[in-house]
N, C-alpha and C positions, 0 to 999 in steps of 0.2 A: 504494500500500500504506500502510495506516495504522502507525502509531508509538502504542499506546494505552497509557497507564493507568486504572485502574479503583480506586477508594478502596473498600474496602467489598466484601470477597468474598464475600457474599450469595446468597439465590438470585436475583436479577437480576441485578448483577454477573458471577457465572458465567455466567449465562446468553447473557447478552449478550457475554461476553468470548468462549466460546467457540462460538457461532453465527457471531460475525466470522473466526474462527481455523477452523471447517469453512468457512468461504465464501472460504478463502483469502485473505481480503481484509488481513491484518496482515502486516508487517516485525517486528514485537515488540508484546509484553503482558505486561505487570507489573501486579502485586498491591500493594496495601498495606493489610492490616491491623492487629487491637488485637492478633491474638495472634502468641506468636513462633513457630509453625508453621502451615502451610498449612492449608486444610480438606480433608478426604480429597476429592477431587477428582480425575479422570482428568490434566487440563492438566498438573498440579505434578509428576505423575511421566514424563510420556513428552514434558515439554522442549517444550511447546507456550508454555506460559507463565513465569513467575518470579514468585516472592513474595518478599515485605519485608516486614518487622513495621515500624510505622509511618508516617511520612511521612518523604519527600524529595523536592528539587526535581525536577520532571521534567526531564528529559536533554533537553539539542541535539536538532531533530528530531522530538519529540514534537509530535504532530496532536492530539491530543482526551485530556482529561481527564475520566471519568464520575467525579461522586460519590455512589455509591452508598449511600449511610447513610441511616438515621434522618430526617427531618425537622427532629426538636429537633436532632440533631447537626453541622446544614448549618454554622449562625453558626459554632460553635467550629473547625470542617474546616477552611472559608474564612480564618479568617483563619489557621491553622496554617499552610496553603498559602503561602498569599500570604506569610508572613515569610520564607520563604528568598530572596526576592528578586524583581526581573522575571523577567515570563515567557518562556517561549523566542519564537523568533520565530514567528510565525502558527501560536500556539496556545490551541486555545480550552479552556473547561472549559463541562460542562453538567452538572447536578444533576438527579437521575431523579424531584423528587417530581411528584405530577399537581396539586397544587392549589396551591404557592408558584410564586409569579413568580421573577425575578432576583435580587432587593432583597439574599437572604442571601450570592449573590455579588459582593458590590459592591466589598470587599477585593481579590479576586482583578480586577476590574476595574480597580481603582485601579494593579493592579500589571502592566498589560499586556496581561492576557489577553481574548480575545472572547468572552464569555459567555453561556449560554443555556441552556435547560430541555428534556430530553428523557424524555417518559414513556412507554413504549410500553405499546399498549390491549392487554392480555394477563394474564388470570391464571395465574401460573405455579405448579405445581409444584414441592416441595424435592426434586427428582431432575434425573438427566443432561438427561433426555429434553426439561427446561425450554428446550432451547437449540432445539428442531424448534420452538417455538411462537413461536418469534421472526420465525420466516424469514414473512412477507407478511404481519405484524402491519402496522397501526394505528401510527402512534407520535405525540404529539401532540409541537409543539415551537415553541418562543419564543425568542425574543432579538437580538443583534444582528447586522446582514448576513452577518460573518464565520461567526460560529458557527450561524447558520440552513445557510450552503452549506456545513460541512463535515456537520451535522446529516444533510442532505439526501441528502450524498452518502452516509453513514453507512445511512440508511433506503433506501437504492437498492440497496444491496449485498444488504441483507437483503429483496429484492423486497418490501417492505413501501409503507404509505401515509403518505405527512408532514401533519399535520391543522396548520395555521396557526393558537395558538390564542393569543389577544391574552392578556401575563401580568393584566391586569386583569378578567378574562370565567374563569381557573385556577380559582377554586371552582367555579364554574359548571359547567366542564368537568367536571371531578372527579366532583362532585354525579350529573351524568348517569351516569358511567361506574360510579359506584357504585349505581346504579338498576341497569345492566344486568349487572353480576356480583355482588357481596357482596348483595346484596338476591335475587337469584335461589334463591340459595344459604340464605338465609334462608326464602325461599317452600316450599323445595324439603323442607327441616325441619318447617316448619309442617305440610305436607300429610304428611309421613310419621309425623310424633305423634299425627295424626288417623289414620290407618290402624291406628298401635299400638294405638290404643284402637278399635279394632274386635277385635282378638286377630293382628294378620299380624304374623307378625317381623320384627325392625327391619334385616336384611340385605335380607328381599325386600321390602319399602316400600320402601326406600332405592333398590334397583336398579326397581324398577317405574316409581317416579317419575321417578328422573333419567332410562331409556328415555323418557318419556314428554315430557319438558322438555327434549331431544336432539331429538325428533321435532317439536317444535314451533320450536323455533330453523330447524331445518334449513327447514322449510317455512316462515319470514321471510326468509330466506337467498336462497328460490327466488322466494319471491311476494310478499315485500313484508309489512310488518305488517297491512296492513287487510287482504289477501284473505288471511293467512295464521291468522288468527281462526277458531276451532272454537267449538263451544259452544252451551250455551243462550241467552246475548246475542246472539249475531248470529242465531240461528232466531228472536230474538222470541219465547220462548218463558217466558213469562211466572208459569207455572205450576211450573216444576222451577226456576223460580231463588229464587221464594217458599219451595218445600221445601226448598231446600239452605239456606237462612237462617234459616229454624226448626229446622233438625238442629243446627246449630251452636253451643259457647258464646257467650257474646257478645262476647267481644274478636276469636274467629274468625270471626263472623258482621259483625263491623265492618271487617277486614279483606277482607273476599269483597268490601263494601259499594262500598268505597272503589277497590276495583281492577275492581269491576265497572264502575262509573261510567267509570273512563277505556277498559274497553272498549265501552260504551256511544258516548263519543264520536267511537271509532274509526266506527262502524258506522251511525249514526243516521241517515245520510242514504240506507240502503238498506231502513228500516222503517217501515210505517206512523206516524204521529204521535200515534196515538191508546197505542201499542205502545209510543214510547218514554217516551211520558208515564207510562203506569204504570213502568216498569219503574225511572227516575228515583224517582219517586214513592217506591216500595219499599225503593229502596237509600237511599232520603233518610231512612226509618224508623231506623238502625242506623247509616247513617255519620256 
C-alpha cells in the first residue's frame, strides 16, 4: 500500500490521487496546496484523502511524492521541499511535467530522495470522471533505479503502460504526444469553422466531427495507422484532392497540403508511381 503525497490538487493531481484510492492501492493521501481550503472535490469530504495548505515535510513512511504544479513552479517547489530536511527513508518524488527531465529536482536529490519524472499519456478532463482515464493509460517515466521501480509499481496498479523515456529525448517525447492530442483538437476546430461557413451550427459540426475523429482513432486502435487510412490519398484519387485544395482558403488549403503529404507517405508504396508523383507534385503547389 502506498503512503502518497500529491503537491498540487489539480486536475491530474486528483486524478491520479484518487484513481490510486479507487484501486485500493493507498495507506494514506494528502494534499498540499496554495489555498487554505480544499477544492470541492469528492476525497476531502468522505475521509478518502487530507488536505494542507502549503508545504511540509512528508511523514515516516511516505513512498512517493507527485509534484503536480506548473512547470515554471517545479524550481521554487523543489527547493521549498527539500528545506525541511532529509528525506524519509526510501522515498522518492517524481514531477508530472512531459517534456523536463530531473534537472529541477536536483535539491530534492541532494537531500535524499530518489527522483524521477512521471507523465501519464492522457488528456484529462476538469471533472471526477478524470480519474476512469487513468486506469491503463500510457504513463511515460525517467529517473533513477529507485524511483523508476516505485514508478512502475505505481503504473501497474493503475493497469496502465510504463514508456522508458530517456530525460534527454523529454521534448521529443512531448512534441509527439502533442501531435497526437492538442493538435487533434486543433484539426478538429479547423474543420468545424469550415463547416460554419457552409451555414451548419457550430453544436452539430462540432459533434459530426468529433463522431467522425472517434471513428477514425478507433479504427488505428484496430488496424494500425496505414491500413486505418480512409480517403482520397490512399484511393489515388487525384482528382477530389485537386478540388478540395481549390475550395479552400489558403492557409486551409496549406494545411490539407502539409498533412496530406504525411498521409501520402503513409501509403505510397500501395500506388502507382506515376499517382504518387502527381499527387506530391500538387500538394508541393500550396505547402
Amino acid at each position: 500500500m502506498e503512503r502518497l503525497v500529491i503537491v498540487g490538487p489539480g486536475r491530474l493531481g486528483l486524478a491520479l490521487g484518487q484513481a490510486l484510492a479507487s484501486a485500493d492501492a493507498v495507506a494514506s493521501l494528502r494534499y498540499h496546496g496554495r489555498r487554505h481550503e480544499p477544492p470541492a472535490h469528492p476525497m476531502f469530504h468522505d475521509g478518502t484523502a487530507e488536505y494542507r495548505y502549503g508545504l511540509e515535510q512528508p511523514e515516516p513512511g511516505t513512498t512517493a511524492v507527485f509534484l503536480a504544479v506548473p512547470d515554471s513552479a517545479l524550481p521554487e517547489v523543489a527547493q521549498s521541499l527539500a528545506a525541511f530536511g532529509p528525506a524519509p527513508t526510501t522515498c522518492s518524488v517524481f514531477h508530472c511535467s512531459g517534456v523536463l527531465g530531473t534537472d529541477p529536482l536536483a535539491p530534492l536529490h541532494a537531500a535524499g530522495y530518489s527522483v524521477g519524472t512521471f507523465h501519464p499519456l492522457q488528456a484529462l478532463p476538469p471533472s471526477v470522471s478524470a480519474a476512469e482515464r487513468l486506469v491503463g493509460t500510457a504513463v511515460s517515466l525517467s529517473g533513477g533505479p529507485e524511483a523508476m521501480a516505485v514508478a512502475r509499481r505505481i503504473v501497474g496498479v493503475l493497469h496502465g503502460r510504463s514508456l522508458t523515456v530517456p530525460t534527454s529525448r523529454r521534448p521529443m517525447y512531448h512534441a509527439a504526444a502533442v501531435l497526437a492530442s492538442n493538435y487533434v483538437v486543433a484539426l478538429v476546430a479547423d474543420a468545424a469553422r469550415i463547416f460554419r461557413t457552409l451555414g451548419i451550427e457550430d453544436d452539430v459540426a462540432e459533434a459530426a466531427l468529433v463522431s467522425l475523429a472517434i471513428g477514425s482513432l478507433e479504427n488505428v486502435a484496430e488496424l494500425g495507422s496505414e491500413r486505418a487510412l480512409t480517403g482520397p490519398v490512399v484511393r489515388g484519387d487525384v482528382e477530389t484532392v485537386e478540388l478540395h485544395l481549390r475550395a479552400l482558403e489558403r492557409d486551409d488549403a496549406t494545411l490539407y497540403a502539409v498533412l496530406g503529404r504525411r498521409a501520402l507517405a503513409l501509403v505510397r508504396e500501395r500506388l502507382p508511381s506515376e499517382t504518387v508523383a502527381e499527387l506530391d507534385e500538387l500538394f508541393g503547389r500550396y505547402a
